[in-house]
HTML snippet that shows the backbone in 3Dmol.js (N, CA, C, O; Angstrom):
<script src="https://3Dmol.org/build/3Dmol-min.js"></script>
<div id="view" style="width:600px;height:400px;position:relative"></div>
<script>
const pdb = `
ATOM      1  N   UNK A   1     -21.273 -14.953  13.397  1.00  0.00           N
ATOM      2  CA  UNK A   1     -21.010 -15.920  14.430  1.00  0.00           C
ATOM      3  C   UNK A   1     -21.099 -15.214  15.785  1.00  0.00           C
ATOM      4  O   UNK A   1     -20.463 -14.202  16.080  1.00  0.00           O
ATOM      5  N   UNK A   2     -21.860 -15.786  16.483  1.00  0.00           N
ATOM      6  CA  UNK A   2     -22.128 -15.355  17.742  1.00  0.00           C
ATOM      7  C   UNK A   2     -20.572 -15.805  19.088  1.00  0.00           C
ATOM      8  O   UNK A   2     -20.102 -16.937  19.202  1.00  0.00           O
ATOM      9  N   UNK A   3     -20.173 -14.750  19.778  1.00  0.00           N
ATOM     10  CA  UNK A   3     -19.281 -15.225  20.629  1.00  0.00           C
ATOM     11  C   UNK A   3     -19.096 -14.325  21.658  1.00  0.00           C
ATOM     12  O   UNK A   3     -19.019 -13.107  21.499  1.00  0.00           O
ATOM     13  N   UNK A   4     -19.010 -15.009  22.898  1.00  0.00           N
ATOM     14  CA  UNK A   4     -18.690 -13.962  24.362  1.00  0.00           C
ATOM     15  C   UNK A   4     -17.588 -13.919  24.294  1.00  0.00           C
ATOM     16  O   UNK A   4     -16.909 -14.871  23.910  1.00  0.00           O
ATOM     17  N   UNK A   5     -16.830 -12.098  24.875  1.00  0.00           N
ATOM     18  CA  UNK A   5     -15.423 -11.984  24.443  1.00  0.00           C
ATOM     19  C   UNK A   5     -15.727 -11.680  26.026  1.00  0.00           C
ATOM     20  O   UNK A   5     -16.873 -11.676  26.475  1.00  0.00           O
ATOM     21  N   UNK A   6     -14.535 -11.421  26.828  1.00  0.00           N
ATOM     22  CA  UNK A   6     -14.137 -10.034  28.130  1.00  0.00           C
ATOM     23  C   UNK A   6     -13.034  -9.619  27.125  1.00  0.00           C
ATOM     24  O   UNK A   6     -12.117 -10.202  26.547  1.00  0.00           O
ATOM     25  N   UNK A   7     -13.521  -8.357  27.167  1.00  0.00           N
ATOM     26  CA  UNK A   7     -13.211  -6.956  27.102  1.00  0.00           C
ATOM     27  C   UNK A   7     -13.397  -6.227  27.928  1.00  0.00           C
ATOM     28  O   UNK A   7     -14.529  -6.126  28.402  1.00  0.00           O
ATOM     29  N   UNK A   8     -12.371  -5.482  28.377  1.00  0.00           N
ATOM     30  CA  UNK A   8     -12.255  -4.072  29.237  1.00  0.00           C
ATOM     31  C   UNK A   8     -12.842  -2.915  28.905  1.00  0.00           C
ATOM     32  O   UNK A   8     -12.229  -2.385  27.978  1.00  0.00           O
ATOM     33  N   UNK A   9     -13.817  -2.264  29.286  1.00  0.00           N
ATOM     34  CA  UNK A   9     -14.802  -1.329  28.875  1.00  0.00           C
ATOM     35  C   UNK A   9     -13.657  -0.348  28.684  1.00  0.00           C
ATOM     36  O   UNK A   9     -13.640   0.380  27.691  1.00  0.00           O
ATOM     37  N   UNK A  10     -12.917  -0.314  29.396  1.00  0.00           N
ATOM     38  CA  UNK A  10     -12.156   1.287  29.190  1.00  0.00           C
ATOM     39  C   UNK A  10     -11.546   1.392  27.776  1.00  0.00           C
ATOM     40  O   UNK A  10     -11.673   2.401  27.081  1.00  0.00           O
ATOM     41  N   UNK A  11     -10.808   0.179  27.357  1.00  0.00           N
ATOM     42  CA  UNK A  11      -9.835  -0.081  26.190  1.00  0.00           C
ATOM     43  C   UNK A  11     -11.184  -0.062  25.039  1.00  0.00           C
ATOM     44  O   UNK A  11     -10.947   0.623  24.044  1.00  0.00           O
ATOM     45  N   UNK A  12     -12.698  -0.802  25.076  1.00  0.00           N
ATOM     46  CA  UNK A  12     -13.101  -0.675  23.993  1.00  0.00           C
ATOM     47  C   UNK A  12     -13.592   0.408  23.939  1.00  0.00           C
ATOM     48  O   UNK A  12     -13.507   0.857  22.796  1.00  0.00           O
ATOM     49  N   UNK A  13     -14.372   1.468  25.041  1.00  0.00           N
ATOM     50  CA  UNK A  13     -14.821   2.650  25.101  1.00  0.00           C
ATOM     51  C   UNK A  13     -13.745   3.338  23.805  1.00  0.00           C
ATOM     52  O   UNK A  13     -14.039   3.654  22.653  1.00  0.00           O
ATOM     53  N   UNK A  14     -12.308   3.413  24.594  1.00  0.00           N
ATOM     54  CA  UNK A  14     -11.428   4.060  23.813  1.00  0.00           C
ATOM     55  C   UNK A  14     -11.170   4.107  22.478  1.00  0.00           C
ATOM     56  O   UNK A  14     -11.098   5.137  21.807  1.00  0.00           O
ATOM     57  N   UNK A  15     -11.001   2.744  22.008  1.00  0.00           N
ATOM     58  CA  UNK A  15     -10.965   2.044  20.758  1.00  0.00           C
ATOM     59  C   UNK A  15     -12.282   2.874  19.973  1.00  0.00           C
ATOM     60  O   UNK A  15     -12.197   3.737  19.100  1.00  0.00           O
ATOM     61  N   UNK A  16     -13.072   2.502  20.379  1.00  0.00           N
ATOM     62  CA  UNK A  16     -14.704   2.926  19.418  1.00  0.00           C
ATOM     63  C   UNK A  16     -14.420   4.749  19.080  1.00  0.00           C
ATOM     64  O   UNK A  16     -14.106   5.163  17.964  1.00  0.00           O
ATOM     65  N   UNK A  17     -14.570   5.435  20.019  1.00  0.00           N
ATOM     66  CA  UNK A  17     -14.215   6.954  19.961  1.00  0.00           C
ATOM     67  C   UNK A  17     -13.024   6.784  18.787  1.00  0.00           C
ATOM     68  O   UNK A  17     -13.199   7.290  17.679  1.00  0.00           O
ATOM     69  N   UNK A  18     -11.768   6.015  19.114  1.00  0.00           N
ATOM     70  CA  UNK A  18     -10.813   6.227  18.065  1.00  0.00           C
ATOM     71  C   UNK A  18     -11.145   5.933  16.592  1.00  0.00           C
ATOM     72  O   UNK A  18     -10.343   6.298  15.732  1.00  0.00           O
ATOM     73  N   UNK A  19     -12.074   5.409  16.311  1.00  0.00           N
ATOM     74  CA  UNK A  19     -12.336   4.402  15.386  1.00  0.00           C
ATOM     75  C   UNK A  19     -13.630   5.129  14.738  1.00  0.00           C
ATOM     76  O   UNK A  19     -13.891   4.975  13.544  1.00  0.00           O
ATOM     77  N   UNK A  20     -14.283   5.784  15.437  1.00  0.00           N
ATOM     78  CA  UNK A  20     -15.641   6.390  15.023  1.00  0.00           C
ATOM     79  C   UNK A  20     -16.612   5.158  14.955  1.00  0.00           C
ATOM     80  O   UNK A  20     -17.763   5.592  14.993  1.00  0.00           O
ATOM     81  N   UNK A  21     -16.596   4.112  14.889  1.00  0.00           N
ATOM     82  CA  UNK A  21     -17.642   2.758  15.140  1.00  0.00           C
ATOM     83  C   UNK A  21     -18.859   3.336  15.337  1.00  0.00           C
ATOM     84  O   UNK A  21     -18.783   4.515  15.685  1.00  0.00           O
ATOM     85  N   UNK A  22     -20.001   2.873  15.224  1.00  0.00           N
ATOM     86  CA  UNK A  22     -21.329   2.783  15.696  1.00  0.00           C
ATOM     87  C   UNK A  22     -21.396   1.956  16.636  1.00  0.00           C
ATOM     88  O   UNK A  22     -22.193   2.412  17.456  1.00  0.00           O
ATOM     89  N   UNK A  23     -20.923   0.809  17.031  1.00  0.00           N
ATOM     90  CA  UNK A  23     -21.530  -0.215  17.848  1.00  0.00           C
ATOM     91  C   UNK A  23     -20.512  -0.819  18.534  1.00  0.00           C
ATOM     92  O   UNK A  23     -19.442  -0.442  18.058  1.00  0.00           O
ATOM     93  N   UNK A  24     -20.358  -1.618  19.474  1.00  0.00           N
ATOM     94  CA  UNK A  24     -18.979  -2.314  20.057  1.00  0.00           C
ATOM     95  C   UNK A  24     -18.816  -3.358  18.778  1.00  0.00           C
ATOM     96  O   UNK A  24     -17.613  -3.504  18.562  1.00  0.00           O
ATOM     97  N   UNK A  25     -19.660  -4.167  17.818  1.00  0.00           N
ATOM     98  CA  UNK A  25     -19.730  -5.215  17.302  1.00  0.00           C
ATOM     99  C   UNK A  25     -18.537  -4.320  16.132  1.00  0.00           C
ATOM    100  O   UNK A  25     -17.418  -4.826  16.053  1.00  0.00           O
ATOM    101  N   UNK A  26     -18.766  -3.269  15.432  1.00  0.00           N
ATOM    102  CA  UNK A  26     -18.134  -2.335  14.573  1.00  0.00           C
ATOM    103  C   UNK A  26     -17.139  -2.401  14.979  1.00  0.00           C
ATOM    104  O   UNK A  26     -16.262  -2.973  14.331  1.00  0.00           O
ATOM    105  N   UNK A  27     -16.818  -1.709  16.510  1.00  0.00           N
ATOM    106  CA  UNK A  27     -14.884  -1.719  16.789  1.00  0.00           C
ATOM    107  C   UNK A  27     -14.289  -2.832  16.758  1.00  0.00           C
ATOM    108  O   UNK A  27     -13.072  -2.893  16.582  1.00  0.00           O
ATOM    109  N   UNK A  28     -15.327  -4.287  16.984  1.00  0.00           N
ATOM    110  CA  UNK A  28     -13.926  -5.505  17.091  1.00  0.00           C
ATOM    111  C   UNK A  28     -13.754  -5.490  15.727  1.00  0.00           C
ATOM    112  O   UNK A  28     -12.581  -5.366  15.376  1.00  0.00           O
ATOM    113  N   UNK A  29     -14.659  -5.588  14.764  1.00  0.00           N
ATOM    114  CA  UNK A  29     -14.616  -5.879  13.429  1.00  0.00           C
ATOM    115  C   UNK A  29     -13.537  -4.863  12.765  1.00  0.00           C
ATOM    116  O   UNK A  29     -12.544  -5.306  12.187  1.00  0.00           O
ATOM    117  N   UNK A  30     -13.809  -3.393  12.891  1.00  0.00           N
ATOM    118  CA  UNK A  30     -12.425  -2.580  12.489  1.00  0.00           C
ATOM    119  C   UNK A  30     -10.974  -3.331  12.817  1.00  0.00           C
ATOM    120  O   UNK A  30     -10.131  -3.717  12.008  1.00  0.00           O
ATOM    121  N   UNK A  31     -10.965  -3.405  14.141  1.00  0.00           N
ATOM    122  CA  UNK A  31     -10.075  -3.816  14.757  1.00  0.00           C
ATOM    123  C   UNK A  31      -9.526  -4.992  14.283  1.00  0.00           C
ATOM    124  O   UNK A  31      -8.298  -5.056  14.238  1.00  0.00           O
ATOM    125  N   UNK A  32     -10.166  -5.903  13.933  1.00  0.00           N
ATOM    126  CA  UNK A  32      -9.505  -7.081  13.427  1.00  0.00           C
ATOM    127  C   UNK A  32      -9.333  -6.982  11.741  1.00  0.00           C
ATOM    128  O   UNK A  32      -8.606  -7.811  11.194  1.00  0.00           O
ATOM    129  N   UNK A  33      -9.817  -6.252  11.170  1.00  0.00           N
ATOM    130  CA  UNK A  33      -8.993  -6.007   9.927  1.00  0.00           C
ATOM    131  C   UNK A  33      -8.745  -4.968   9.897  1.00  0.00           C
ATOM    132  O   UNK A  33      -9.205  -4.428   8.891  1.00  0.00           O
ATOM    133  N   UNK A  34      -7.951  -4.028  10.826  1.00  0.00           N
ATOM    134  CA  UNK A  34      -6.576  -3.454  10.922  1.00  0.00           C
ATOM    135  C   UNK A  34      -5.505  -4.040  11.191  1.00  0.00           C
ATOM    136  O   UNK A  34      -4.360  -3.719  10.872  1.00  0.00           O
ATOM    137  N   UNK A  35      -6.010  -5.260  12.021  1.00  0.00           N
ATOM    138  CA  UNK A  35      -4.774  -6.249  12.259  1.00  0.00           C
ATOM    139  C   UNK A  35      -4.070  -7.226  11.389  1.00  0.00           C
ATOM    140  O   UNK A  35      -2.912  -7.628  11.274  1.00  0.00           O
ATOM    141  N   UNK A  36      -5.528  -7.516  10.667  1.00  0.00           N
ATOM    142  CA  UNK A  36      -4.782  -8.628   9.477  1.00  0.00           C
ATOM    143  C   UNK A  36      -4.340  -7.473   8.395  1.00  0.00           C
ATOM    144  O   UNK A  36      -3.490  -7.830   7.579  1.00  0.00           O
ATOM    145  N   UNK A  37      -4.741  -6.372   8.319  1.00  0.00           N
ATOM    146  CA  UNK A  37      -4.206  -5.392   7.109  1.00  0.00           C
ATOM    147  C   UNK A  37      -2.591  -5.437   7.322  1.00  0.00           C
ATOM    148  O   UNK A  37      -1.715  -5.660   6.486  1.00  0.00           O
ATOM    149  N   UNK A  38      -2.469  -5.115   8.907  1.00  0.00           N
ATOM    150  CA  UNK A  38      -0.974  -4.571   9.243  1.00  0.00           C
ATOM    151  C   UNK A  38       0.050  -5.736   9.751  1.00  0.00           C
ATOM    152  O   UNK A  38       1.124  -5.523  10.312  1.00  0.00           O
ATOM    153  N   UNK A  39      -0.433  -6.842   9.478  1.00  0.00           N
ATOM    154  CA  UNK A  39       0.015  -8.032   9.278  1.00  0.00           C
ATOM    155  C   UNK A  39       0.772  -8.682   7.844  1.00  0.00           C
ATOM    156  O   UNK A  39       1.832  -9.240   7.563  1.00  0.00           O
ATOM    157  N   UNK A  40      -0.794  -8.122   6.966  1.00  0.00           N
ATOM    158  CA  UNK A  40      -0.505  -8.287   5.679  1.00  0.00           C
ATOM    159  C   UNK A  40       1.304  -7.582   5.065  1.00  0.00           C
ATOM    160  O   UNK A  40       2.264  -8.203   4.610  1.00  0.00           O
ATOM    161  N   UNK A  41       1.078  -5.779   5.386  1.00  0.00           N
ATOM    162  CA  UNK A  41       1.918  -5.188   5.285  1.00  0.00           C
ATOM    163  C   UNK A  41       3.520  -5.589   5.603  1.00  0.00           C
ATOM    164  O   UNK A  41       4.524  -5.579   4.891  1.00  0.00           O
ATOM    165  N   UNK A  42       3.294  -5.933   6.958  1.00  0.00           N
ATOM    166  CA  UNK A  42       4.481  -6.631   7.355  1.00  0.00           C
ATOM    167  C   UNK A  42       4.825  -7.805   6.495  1.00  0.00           C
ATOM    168  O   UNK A  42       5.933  -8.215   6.151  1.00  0.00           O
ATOM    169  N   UNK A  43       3.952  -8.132   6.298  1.00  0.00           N
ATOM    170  CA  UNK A  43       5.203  -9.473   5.054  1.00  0.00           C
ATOM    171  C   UNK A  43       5.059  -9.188   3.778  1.00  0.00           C
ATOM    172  O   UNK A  43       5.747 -10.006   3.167  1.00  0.00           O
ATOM    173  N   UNK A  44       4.569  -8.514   3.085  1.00  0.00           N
ATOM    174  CA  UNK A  44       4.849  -7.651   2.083  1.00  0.00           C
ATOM    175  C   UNK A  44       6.468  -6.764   2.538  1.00  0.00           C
ATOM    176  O   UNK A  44       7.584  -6.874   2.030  1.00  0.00           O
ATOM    177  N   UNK A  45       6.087  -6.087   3.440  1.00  0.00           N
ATOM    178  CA  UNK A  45       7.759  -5.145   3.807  1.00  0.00           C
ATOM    179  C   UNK A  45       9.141  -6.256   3.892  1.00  0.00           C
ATOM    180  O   UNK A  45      10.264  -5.963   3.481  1.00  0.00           O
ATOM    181  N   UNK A  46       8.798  -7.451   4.462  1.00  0.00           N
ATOM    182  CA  UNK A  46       9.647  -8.116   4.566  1.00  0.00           C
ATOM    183  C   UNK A  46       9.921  -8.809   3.180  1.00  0.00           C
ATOM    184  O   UNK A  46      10.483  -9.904   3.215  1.00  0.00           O
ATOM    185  N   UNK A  47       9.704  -8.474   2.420  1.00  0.00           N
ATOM    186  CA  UNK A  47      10.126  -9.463   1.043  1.00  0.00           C
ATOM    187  C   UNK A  47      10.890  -8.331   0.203  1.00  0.00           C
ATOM    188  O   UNK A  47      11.757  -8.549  -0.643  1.00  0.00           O
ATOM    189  N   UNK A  48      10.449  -7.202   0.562  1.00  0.00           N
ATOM    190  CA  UNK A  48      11.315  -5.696  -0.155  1.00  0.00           C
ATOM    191  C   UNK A  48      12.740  -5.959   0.117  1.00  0.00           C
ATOM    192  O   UNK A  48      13.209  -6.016   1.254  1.00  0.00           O
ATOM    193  N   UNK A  49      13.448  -6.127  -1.035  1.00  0.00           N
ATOM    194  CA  UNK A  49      14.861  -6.422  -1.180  1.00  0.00           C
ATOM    195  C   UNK A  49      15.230  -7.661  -1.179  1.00  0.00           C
ATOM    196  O   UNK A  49      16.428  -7.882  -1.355  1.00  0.00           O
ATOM    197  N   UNK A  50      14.397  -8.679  -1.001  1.00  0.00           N
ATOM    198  CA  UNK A  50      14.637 -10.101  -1.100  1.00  0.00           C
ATOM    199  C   UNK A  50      14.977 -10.839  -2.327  1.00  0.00           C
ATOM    200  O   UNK A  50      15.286 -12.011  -2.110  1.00  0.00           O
ATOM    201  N   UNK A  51      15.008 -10.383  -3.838  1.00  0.00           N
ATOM    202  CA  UNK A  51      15.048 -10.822  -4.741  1.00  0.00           C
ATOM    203  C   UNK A  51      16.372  -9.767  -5.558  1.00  0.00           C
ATOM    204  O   UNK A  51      16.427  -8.653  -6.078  1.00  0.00           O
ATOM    205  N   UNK A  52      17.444 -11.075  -5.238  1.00  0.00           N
ATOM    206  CA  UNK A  52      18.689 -10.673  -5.502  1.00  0.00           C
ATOM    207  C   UNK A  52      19.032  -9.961  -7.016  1.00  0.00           C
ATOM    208  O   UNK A  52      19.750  -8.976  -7.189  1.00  0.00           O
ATOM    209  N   UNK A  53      18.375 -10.676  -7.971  1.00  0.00           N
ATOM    210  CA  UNK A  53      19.062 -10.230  -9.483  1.00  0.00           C
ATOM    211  C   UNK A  53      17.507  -9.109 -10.153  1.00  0.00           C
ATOM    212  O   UNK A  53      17.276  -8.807 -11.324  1.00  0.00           O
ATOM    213  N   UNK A  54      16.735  -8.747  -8.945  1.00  0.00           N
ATOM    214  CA  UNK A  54      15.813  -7.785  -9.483  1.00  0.00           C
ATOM    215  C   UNK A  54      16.833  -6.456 -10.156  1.00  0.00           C
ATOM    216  O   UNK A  54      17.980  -6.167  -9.814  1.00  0.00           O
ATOM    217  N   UNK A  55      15.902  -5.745 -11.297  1.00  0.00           N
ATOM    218  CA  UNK A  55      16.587  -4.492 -11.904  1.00  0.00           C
ATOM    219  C   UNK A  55      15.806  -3.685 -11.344  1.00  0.00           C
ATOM    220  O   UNK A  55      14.657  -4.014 -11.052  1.00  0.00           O
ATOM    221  N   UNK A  56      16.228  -2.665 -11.134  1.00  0.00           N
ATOM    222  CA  UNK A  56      15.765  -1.505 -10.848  1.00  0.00           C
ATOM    223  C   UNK A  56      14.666  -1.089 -11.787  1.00  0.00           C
ATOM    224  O   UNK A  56      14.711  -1.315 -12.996  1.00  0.00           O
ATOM    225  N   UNK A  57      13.555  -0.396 -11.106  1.00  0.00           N
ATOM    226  CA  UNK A  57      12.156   0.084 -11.831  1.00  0.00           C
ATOM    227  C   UNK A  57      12.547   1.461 -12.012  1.00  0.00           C
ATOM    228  O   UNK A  57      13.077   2.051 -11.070  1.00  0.00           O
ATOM    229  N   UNK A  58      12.318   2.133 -13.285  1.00  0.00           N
ATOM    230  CA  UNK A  58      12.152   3.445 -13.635  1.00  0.00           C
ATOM    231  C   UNK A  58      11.273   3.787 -13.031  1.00  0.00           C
ATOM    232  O   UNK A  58      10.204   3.179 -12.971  1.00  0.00           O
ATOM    233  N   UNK A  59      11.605   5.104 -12.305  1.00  0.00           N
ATOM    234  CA  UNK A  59      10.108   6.113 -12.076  1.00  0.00           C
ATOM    235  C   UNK A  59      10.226   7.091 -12.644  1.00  0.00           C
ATOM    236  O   UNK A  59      11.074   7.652 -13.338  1.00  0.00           O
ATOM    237  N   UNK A  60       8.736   7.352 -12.079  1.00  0.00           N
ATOM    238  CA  UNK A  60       8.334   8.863 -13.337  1.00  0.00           C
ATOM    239  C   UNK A  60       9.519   9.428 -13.734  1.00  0.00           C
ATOM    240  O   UNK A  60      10.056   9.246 -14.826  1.00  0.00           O
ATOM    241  N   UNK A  61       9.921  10.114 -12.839  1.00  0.00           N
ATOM    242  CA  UNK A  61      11.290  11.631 -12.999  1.00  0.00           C
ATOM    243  C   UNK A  61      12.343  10.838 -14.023  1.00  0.00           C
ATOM    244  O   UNK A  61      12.527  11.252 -15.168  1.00  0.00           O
ATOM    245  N   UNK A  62      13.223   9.296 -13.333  1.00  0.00           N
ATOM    246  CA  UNK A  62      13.698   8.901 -14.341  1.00  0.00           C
ATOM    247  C   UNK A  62      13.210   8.470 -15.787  1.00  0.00           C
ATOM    248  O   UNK A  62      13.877   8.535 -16.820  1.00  0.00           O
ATOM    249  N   UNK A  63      11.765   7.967 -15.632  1.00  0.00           N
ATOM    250  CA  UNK A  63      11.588   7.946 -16.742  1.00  0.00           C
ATOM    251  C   UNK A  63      11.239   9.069 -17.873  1.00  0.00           C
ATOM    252  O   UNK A  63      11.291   9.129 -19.102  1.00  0.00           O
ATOM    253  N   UNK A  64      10.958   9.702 -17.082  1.00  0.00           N
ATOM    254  CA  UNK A  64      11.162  10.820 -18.026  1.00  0.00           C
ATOM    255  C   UNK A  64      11.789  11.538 -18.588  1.00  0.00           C
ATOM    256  O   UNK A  64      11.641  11.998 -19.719  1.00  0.00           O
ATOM    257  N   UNK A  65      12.983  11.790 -17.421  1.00  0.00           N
ATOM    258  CA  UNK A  65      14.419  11.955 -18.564  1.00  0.00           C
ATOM    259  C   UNK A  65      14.577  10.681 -19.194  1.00  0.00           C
ATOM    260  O   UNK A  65      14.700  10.896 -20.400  1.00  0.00           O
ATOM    261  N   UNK A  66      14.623   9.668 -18.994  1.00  0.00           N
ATOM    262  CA  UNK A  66      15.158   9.059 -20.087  1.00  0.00           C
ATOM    263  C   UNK A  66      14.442   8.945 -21.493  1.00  0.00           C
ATOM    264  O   UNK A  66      15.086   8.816 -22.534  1.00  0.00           O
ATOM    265  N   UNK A  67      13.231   8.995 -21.449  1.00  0.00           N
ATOM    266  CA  UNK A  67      12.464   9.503 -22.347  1.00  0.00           C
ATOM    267  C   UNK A  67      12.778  10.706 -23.414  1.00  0.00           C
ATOM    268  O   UNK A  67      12.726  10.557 -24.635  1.00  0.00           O
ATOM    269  N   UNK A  68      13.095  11.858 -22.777  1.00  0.00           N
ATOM    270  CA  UNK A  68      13.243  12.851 -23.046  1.00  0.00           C
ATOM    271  C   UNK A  68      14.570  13.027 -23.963  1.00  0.00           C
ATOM    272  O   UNK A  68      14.718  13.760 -24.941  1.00  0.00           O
ATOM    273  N   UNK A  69      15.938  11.704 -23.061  1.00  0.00           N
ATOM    274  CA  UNK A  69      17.367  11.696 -23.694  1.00  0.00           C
ATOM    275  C   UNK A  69      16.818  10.902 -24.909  1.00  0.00           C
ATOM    276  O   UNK A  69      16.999  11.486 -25.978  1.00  0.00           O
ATOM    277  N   UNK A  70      16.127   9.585 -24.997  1.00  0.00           N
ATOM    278  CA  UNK A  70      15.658   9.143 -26.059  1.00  0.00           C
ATOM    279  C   UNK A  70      15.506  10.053 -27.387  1.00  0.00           C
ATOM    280  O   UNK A  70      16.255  10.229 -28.348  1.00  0.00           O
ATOM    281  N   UNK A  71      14.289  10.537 -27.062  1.00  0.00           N
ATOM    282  CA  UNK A  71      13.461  11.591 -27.912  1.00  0.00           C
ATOM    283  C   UNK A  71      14.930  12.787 -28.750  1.00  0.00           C
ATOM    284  O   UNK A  71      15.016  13.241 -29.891  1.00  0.00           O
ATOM    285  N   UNK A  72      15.915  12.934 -27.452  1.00  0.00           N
ATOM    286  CA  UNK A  72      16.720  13.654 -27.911  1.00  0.00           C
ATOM    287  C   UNK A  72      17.595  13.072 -28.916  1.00  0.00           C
ATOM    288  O   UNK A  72      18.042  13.720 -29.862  1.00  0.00           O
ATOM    289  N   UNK A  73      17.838  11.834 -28.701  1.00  0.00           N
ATOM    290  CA  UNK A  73      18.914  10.860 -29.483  1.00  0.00           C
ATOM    291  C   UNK A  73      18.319  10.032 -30.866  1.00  0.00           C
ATOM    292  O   UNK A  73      18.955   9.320 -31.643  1.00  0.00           O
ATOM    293  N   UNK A  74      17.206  10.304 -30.878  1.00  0.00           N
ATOM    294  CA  UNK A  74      16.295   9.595 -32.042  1.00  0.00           C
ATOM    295  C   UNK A  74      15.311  10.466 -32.093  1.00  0.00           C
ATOM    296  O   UNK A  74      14.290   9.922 -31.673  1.00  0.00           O
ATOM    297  N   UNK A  75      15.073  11.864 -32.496  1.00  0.00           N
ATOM    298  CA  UNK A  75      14.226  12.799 -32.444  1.00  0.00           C
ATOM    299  C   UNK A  75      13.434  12.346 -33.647  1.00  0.00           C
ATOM    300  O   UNK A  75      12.250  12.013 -33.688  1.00  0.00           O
ATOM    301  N   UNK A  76      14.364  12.403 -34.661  1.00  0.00           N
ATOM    302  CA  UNK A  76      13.770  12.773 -35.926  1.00  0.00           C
ATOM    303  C   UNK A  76      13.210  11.439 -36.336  1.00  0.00           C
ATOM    304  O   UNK A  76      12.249  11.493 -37.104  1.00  0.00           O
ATOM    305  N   UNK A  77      13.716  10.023 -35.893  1.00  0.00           N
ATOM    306  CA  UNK A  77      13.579   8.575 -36.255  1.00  0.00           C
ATOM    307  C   UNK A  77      11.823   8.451 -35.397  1.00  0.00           C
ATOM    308  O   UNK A  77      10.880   7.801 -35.848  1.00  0.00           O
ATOM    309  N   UNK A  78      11.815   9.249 -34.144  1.00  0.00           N
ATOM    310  CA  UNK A  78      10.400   9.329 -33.866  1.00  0.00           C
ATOM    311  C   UNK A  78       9.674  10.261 -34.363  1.00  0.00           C
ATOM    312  O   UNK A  78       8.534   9.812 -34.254  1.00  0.00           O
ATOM    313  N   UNK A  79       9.598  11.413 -34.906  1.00  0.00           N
ATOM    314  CA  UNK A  79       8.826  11.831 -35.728  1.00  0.00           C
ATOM    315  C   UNK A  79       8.246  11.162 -37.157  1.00  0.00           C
ATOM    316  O   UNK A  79       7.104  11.314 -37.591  1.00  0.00           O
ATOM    317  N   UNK A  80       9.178  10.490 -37.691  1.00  0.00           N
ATOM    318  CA  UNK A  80       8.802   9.768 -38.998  1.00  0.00           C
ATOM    319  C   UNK A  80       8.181   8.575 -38.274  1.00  0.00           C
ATOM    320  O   UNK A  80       7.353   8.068 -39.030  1.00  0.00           O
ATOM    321  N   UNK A  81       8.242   7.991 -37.227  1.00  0.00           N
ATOM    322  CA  UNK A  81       7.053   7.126 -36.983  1.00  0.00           C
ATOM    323  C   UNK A  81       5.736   7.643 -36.664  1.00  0.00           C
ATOM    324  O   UNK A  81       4.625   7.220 -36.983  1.00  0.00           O
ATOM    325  N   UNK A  82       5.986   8.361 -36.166  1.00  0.00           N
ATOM    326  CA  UNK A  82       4.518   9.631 -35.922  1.00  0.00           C
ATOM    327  C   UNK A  82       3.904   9.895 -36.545  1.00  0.00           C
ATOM    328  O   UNK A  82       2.772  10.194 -36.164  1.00  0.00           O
ATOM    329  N   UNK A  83       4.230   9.951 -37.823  1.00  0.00           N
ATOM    330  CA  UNK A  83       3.403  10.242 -38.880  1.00  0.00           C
ATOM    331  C   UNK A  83       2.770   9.235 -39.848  1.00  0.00           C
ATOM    332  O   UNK A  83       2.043   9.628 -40.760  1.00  0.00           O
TER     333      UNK A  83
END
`;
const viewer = $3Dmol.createViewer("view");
viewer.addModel(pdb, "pdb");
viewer.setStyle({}, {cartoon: {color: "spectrum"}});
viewer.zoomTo();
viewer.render();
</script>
């Protein structure tokens, strides 16, 4: 889509160098999906902690000890499935 913007040479000069762009057409286009990216983000961030009766997610480290206490507490009950 074809469209006349004003833009300030100094701000897009700047922008493009920051951006590495080839062309002015390149920096608006970066530019506008950095914006909807960091838009996106923001309401993604805003929903973090919003869901009251969520459980907590194991990660690696925990899951791996708990894995590990498993393995320790039913060692032998997982070996005979192992085989």
């Amino acid at each position: 889509m074809r469209m006349t913007l004003q833009i300030d040479k100094a701000l897009l000069k700047a922008a493009r160098e920051a951006c590495g762009a080839a062309t002015d057409e390149e920096t608006v286009r970066r530019g506008l999906e950095t914006l909807l990216r960091d838009a996106a983000y923001q309401r993604i961030r805003q929903l973090r902690g919003s869901e009251a009766g969520a459980k907590d997610t194991l990660r690696r480290k925990k899951l791996a000890e708990a894995q590990k206490t498993a393995h320790e507490r039913y060692g032998k009950a997982f070996q005979r499935l192992a085989e």
